[in-house]
N, C-alpha and C positions, 0 to 999 in steps of 0.2 A: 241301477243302484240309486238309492233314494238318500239322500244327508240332508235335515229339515227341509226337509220338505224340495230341493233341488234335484230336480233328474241329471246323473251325468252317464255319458257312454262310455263304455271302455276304452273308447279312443282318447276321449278325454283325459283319461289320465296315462296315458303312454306316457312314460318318463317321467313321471313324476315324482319320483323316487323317495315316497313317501316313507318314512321312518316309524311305523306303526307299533304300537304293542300287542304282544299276544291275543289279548282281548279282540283285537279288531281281526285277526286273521280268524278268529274262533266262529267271531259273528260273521263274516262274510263264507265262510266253510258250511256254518248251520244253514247262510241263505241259499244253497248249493250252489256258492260259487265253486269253478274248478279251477286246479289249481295256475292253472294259465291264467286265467281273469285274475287273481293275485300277484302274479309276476306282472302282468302286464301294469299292475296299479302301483307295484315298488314295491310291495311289503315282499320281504325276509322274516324278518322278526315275527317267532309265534310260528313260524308255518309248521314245524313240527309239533308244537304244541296243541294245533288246530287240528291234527290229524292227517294230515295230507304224508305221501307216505315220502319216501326216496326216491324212487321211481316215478314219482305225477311228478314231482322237483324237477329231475332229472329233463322230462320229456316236455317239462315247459321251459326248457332252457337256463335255469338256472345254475350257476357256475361251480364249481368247487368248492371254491372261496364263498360264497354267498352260501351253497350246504350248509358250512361250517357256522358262520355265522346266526343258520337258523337251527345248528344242534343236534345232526346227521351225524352218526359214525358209523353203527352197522348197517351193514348194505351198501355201503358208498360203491367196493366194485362191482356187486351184481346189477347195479343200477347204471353203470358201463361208465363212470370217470376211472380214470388212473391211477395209478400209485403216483406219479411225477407230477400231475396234476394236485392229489392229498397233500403231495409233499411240497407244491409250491405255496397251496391254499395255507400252509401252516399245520397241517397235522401231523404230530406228534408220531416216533416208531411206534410206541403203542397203541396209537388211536389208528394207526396203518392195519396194524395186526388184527385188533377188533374187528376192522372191515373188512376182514379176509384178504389181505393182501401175503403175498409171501416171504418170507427174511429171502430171497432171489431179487423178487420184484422190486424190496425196500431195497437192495442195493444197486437194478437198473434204474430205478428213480434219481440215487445219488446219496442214499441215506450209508454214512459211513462208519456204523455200529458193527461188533462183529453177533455173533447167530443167536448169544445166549442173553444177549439185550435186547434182543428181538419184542414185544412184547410186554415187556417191561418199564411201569409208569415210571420210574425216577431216570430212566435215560431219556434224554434230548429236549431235556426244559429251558436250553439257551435256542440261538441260533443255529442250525448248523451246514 
C-alpha cells in the first residue's frame, strides 16, 4: 500500500486503529484489498459502504459492536454472531428481527419485550 509515495506492510499498520471515512475503505476495496487487509489497518467506517459484505466482516474477525458501527443489520445471524452478541453490541429488537433473529432468541439474549414488539422500530430506543 502506497500513501505519497511511502511503502507500508500490513504489519505496519496492525493496530492502528485508524479512524477512516468511507472514502478510504472504498479506495482500498477498488485496490483489491480484502477485507482482512482493512481490519487489519483499523478501518470500520465505510466498510459496508465499500462493499465488503457481512460475511468477509465476520471471517476477518470483526466484532459485533464494530458490524454495527460499520452499518450491518441483515445478515448479522447468517453471518454466525448472536442475538446476545446484537443485543450487547446495541442493537435495537427491531434491528434483532431484520437480522433474522427470533422473538425466542430476542428473549434468550435477555431482550424483555413481549412477541408483538418483536420487530417493531419504536420499541427499545432507551437502555434496556
Amino acid at each position: 500500500c502506497k500513501f505519497t509515495g511511502v511503502a507500508m506492510r500490513g504489519s505496519q499498520w496492525q493496530g492502528a486503529a485508524v479512524r477512516a471515512s468511507a472514502s478510504l475503505a472504498k479506495a482500498l476495496k477498488a485496490l483489491g484489498y480484502g477485507c482482512a487487509d482493512v481490519k487489519a489497518i483499523g478501518i470500520v467506517e465505510g466498510l459496508k459502504d465499500a462493499g465488503y459484505t457481512i460475511q468477509e466482516a465476520k471471517a476477518a474477525g470483526y466484532t459485533c459492536a464494530e458490524a454495527k458501527a460499520a452499518g450491518y443489520v441483515e445478515g448479522l445471524k447468517a453471518a454466525g454472531y448472536t442475538c446476545a452478541e446484537a443485543r450487547a453490541a446495541g442493537y435495537r429488537p427491531y434491528q434483532c428481527a431484520q437480522a433474522g433473529y427470533t422473538y425466542q432468541e430476542g428473549q434468550q439474549a435477555g431482550f424483555r419485550y413481549d412477541q408483538s414488539a418483536w420487530g417493531n422500530p419504536q420499541v427499545g430506543s432507551g437502555f434496556w
